[in-house]
Every structure is written in structure tokens, then in C-alpha cells.
MDAnalysis code that builds the backbone (N, CA, C; Angstrom):
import MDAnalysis as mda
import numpy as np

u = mda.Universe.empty(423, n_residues=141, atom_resindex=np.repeat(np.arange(141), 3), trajectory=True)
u.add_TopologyAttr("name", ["N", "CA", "C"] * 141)
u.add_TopologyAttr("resid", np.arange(1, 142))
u.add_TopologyAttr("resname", ["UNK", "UNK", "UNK", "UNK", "UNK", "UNK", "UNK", "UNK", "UNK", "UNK", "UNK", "UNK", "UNK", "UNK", "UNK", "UNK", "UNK", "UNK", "UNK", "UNK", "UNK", "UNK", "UNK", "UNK", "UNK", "UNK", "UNK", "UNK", "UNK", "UNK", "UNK", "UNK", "UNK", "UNK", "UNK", "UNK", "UNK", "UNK", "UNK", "UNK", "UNK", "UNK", "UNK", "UNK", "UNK", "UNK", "UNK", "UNK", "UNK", "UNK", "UNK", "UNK", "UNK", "UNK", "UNK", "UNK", "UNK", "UNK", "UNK", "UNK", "UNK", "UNK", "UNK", "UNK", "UNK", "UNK", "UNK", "UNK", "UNK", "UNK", "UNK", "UNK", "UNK", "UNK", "UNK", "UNK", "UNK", "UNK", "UNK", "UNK", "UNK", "UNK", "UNK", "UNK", "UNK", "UNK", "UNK", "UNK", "UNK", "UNK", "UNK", "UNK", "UNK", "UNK", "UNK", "UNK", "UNK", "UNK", "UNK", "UNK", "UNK", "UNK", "UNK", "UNK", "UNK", "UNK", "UNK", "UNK", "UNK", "UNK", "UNK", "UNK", "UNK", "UNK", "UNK", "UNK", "UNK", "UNK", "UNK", "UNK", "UNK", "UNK", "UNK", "UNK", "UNK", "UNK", "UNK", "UNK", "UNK", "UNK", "UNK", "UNK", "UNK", "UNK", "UNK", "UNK", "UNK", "UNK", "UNK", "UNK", "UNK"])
u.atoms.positions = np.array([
    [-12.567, 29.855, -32.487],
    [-11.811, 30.151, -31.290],
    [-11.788, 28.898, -30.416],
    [-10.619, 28.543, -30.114],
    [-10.585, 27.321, -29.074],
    [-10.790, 27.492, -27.343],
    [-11.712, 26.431, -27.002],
    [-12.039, 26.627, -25.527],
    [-10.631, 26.373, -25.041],
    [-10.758, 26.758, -23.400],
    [-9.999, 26.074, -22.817],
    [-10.230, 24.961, -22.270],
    [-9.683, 24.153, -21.606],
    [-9.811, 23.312, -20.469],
    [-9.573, 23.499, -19.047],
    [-10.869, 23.176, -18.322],
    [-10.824, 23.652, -17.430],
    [-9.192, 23.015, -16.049],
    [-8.587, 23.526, -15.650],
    [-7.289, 23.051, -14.884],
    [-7.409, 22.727, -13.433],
    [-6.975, 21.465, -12.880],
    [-7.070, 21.112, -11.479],
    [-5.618, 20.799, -11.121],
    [-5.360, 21.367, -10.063],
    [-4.090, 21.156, -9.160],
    [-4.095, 19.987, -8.504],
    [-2.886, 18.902, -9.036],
    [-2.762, 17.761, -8.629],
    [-1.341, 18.229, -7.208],
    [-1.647, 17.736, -6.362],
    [-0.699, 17.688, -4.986],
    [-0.093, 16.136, -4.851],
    [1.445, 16.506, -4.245],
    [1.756, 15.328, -4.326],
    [1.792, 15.189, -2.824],
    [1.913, 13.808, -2.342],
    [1.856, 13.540, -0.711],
    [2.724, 12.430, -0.294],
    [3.133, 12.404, 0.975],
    [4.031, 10.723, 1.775],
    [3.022, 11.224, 2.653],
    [2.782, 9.749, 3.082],
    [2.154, 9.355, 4.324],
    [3.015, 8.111, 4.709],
    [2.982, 8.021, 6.000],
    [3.439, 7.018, 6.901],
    [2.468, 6.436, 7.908],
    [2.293, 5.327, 8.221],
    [1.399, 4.917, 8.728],
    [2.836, 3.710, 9.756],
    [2.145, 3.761, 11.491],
    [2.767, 2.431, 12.068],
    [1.717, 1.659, 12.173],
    [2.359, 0.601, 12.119],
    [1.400, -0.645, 11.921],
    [1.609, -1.990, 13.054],
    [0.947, -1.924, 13.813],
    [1.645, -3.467, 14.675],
    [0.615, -4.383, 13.978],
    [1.402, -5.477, 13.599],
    [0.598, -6.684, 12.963],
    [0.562, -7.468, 14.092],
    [-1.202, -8.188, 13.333],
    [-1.693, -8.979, 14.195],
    [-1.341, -10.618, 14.578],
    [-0.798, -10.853, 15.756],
    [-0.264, -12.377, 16.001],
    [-1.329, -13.620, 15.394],
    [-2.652, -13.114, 14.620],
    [-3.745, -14.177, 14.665],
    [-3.109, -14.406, 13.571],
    [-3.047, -15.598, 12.295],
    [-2.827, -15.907, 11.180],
    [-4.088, -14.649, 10.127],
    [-3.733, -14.518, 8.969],
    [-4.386, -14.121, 8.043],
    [-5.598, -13.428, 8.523],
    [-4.766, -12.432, 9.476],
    [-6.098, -11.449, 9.601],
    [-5.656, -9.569, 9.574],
    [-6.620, -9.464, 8.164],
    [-6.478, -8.328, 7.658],
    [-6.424, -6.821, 8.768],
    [-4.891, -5.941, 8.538],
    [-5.564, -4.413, 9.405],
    [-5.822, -3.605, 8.669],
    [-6.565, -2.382, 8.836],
    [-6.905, -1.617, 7.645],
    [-5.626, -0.410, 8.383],
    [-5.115, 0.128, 6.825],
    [-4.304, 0.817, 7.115],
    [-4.546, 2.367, 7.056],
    [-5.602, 2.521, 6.018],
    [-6.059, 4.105, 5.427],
    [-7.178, 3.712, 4.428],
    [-7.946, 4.819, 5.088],
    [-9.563, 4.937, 4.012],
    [-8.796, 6.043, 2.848],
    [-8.699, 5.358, 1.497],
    [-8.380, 6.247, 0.987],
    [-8.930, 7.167, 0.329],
    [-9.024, 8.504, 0.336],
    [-9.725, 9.457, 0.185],
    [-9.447, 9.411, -1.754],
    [-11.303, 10.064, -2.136],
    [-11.553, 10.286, -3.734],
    [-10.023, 11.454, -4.399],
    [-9.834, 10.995, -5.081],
    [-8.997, 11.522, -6.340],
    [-7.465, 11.540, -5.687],
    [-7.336, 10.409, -5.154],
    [-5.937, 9.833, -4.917],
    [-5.151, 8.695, -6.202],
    [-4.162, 9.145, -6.245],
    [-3.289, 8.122, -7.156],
    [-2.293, 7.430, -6.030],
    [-1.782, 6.308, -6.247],
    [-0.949, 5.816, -5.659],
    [-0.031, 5.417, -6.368],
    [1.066, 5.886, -6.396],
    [2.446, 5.455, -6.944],
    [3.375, 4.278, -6.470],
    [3.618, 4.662, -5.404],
    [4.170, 3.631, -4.428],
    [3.934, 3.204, -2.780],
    [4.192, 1.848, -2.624],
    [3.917, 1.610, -1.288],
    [5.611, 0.777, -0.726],
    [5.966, 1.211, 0.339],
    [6.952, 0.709, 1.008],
    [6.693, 0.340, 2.152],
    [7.123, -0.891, 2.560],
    [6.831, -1.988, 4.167],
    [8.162, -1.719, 4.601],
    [8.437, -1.068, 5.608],
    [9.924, -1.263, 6.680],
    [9.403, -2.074, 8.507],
    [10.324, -2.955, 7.859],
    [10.422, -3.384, 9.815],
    [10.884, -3.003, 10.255],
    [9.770, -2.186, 11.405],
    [10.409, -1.704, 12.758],
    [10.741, -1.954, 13.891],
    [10.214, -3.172, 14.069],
    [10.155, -4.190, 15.151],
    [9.772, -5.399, 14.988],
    [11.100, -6.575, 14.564],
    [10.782, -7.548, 13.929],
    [9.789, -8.723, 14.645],
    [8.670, -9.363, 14.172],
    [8.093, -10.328, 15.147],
    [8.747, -11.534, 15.520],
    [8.537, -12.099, 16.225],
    [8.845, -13.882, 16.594],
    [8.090, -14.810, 16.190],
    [8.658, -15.670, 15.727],
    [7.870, -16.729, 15.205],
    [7.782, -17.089, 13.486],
    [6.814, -17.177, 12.527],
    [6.966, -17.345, 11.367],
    [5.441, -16.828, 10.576],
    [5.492, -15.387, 9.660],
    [4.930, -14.851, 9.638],
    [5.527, -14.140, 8.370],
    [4.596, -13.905, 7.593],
    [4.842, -13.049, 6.187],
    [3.596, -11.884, 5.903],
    [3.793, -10.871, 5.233],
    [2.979, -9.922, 4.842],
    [2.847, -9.476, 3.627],
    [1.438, -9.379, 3.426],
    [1.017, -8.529, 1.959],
    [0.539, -7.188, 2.257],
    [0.584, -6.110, 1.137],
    [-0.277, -5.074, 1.437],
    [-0.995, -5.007, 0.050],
    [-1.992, -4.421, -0.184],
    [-3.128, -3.935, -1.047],
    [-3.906, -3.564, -0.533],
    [-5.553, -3.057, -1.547],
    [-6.358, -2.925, -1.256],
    [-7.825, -4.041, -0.536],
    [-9.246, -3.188, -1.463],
    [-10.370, -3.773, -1.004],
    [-10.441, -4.886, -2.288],
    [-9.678, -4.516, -3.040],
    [-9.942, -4.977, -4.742],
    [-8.937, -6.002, -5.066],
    [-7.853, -6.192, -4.484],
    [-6.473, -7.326, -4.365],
    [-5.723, -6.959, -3.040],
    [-5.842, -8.219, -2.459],
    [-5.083, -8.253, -0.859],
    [-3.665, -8.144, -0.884],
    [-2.795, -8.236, -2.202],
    [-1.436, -7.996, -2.298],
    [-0.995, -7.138, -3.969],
    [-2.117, -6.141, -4.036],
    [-1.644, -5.281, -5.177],
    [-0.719, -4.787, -5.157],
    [-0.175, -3.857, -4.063],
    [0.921, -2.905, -3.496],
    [2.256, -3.875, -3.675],
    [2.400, -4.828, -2.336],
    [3.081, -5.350, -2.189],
    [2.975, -7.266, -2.178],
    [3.835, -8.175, -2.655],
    [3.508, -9.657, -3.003],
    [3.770, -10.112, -1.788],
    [5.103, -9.723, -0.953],
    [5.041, -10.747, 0.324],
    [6.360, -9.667, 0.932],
    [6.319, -10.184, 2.253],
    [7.761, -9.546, 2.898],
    [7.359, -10.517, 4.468],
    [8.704, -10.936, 4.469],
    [8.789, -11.443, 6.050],
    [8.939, -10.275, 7.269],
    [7.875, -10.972, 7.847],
    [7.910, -9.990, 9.282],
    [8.740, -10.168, 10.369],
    [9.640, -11.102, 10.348],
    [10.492, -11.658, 11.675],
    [12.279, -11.474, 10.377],
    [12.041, -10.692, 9.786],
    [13.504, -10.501, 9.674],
    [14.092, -9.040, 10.271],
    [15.518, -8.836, 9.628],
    [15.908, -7.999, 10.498],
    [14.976, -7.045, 10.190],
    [15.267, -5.731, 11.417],
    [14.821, -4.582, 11.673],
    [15.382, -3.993, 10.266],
    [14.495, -3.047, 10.124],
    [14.869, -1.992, 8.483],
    [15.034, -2.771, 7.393],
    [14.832, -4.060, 7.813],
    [14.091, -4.403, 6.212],
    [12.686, -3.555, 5.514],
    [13.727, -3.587, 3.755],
    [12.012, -2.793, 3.026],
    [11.487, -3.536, 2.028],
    [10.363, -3.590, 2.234],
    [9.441, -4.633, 1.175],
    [9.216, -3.400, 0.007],
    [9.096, -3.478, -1.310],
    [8.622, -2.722, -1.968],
    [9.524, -1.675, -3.382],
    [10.613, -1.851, -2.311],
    [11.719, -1.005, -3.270],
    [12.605, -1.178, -4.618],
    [11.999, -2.877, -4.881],
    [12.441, -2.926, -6.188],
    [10.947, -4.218, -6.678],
    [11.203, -3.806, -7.762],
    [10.019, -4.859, -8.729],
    [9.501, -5.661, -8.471],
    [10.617, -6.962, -8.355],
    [10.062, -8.054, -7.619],
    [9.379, -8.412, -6.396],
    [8.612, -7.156, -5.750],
    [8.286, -7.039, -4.869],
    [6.911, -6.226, -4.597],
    [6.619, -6.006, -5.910],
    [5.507, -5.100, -6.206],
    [4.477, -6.102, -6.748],
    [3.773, -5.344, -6.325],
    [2.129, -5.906, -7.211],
    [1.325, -5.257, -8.202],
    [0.782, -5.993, -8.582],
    [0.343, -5.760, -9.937],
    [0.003, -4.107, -10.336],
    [-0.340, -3.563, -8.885],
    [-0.459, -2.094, -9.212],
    [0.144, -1.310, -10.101],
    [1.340, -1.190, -9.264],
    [2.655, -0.699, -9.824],
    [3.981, -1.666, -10.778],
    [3.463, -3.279, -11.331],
    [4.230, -3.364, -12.064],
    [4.472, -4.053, -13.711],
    [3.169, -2.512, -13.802],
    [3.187, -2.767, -16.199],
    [1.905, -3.565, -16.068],
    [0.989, -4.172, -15.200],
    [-0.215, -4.569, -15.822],
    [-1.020, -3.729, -15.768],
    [-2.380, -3.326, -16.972],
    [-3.028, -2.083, -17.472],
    [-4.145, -2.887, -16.881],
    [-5.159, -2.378, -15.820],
    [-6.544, -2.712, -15.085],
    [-7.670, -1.042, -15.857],
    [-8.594, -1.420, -15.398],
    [-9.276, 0.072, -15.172],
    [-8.605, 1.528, -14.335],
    [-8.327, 1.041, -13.582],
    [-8.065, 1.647, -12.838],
    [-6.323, 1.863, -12.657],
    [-5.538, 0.741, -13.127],
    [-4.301, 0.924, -12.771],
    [-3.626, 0.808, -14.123],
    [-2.579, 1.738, -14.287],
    [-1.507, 1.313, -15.695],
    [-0.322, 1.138, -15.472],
    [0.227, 0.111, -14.132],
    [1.068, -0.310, -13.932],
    [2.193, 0.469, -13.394],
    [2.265, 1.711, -13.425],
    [2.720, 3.045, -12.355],
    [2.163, 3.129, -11.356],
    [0.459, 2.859, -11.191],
    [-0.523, 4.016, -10.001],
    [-1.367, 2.853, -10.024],
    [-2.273, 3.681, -9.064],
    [-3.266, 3.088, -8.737],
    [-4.119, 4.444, -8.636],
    [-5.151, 4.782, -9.379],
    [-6.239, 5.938, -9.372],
    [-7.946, 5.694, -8.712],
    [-8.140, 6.077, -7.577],
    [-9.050, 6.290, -7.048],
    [-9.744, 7.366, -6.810],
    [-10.783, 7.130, -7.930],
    [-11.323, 8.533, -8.445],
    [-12.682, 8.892, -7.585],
    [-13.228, 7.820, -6.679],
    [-14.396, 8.079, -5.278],
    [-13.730, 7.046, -3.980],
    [-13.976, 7.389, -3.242],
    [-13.707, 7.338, -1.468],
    [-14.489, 5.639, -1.698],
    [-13.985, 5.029, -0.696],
    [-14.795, 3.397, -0.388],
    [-14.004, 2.331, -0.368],
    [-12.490, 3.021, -0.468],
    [-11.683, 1.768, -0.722],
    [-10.771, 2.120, 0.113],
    [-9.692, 0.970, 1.401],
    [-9.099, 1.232, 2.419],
    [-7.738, 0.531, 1.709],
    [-6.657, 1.162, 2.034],
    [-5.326, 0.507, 2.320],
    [-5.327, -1.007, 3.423],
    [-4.917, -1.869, 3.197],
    [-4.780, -2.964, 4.014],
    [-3.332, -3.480, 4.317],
    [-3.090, -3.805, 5.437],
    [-1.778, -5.305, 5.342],
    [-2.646, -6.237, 5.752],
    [-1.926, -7.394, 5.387],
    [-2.189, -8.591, 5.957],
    [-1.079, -9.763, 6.120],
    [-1.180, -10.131, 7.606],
    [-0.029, -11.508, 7.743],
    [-1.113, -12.791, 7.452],
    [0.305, -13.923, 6.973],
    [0.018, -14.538, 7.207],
    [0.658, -15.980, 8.281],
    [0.756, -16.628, 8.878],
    [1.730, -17.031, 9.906],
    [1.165, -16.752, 11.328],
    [2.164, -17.470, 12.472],
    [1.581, -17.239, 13.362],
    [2.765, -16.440, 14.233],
    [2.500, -15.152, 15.478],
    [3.686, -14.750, 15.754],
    [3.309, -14.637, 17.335],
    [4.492, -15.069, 17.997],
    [4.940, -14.777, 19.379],
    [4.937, -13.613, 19.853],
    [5.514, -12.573, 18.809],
    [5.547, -11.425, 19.816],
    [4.901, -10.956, 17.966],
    [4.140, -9.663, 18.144],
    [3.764, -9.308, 16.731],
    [4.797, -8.287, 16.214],
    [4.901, -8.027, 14.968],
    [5.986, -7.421, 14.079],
    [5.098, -5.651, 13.915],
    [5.896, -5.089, 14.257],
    [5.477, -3.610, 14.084],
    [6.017, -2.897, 12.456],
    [5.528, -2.848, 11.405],
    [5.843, -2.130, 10.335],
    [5.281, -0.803, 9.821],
    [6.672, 0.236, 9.513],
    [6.260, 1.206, 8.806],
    [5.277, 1.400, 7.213],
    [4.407, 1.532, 7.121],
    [4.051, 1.459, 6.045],
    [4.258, 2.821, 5.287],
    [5.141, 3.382, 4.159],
    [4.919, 4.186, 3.792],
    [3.884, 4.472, 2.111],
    [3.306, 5.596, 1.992],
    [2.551, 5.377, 0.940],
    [2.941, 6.983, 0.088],
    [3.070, 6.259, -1.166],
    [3.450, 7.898, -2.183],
    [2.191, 8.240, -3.235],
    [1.971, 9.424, -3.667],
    [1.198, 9.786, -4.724],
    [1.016, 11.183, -4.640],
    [-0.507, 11.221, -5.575],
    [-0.586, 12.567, -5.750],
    [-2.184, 12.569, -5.575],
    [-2.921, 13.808, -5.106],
    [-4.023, 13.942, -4.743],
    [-4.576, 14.851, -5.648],
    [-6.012, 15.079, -5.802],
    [-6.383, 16.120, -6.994],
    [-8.593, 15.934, -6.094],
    [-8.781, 17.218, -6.299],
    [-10.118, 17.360, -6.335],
    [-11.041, 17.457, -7.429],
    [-11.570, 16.845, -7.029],
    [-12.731, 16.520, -8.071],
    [-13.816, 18.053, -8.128],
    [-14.014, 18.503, -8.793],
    [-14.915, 19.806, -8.981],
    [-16.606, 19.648, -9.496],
])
């Protein structure tokens, strides 16, 4: 007679996070502690309020400072989106196989690791960005 396997309900989620970046050069904000048995699918950067001056952004984690996303200027127009096609992704999400990532996701299977942006550049007035984040959540039993 065959067992079963036991079944866990995976939930899917958007989060949005605002973000005002910091005018100092290359200094990291934390964006979200991300909670155990999260996957991350995708991350999207929109400017909401472009900065002054000359200034670029990465997002990732504790584990690569630009996994999510490789770069996006912060002083261009408003509703620019970092993230929405390939060339713009990081290694997370694009075909390289880690422990943890198979080039779709990013799987965080215990709590300890934060969402980050980071500029780099210096800005006059600072750049306010939407960060949005996609996946699916699941409890650990």
C-alpha cells in the first residue's frame, strides 16, 4: 500500500515597499526581513520620484548586493522600471542554478536574510523608488 505525502499550501503574494534612497554614495537600505519559506520570483524598481544628481541602483540580498536587480538609474524619468525584462535581472532570476536559486526564484527556506537596495552615486535631492516584490510563501511544519 502506498503512503501518502504529507501536503503544504503554497500562497502566492505582491508586496510593495516605498523606498527613498539614500543621498550618501553606496549606502545600503534594508528593504524587508524576509520571512522562512518564501520564494521569490520577481523583483521590480519603479521611479517615483526621480533624484538629482548622478546615482544608480542595485537590489538583492544579504548573499549578492545585485541578485534581484544589476543596475537602474535613479535620476531618470518618473515610472521608469528596472526589472521587467532580462537584461536587467540578476542572477536570481536569470537561468543560473545556486543552492538556493534555479534561475526562476530565489527559495528561503529559514528567516535571516533581508531584501536590500543600494545606490551608488551622489544625489541632490534623493530618488524615491517603488520596490515591488512577487512569490509564493509556504510553512514549514
Amino acid at each position: 500500500m502506498a503512503g501518502t505525502t504529507p501536503k503544504k499550501t503554497i500562497y502566492p503574494f505582491a508586496e510593495m515597499f516605498e523606498i527613498t534612497c539614500s543621498k550618501v554614495q553606496d549606502e545600503a537600505v534594508d528593504i524587508w526581513e524576509i520571512p522562512a519559506g518564501t520564494m521569490i520570483t520577481l523583483v521590480l524598481a519603479k521611479i517615483k520620484t526621480a533624484g538629482v544628481g548622478a546615482s544608480n541602483l542595485i537590489i538583492g540580498d544579504d548573499d549578492d548586493d545585485n541578485g534581484y536587480i544589476l543596475a537602474g538609474d535613479c535620476v531618470v524619468a518618473v515610472d521608469t522600471v528596472y526589472g521587467d525584462v532580462a537584461e536587467e535581472r540578476g542572477v536570481y532570476l536569470t537561468g543560473t542554478t545556486i543552492a538556493t536559486c534555479q534561475g526562476t526564484h530565489k527559495l528561503y527556506k529559514s528567516a535571516g536574510k533581508t531584501l536590500k537596495i543600494e545606490q551608488s552615486g551622489t544625489q541632490t535631492t534623493a530618488a524615491v523608488v517603488d520596490v515591488f516584490v512577487f512569490g509564493y510563501r509556504y510553512h514549514e511544519d
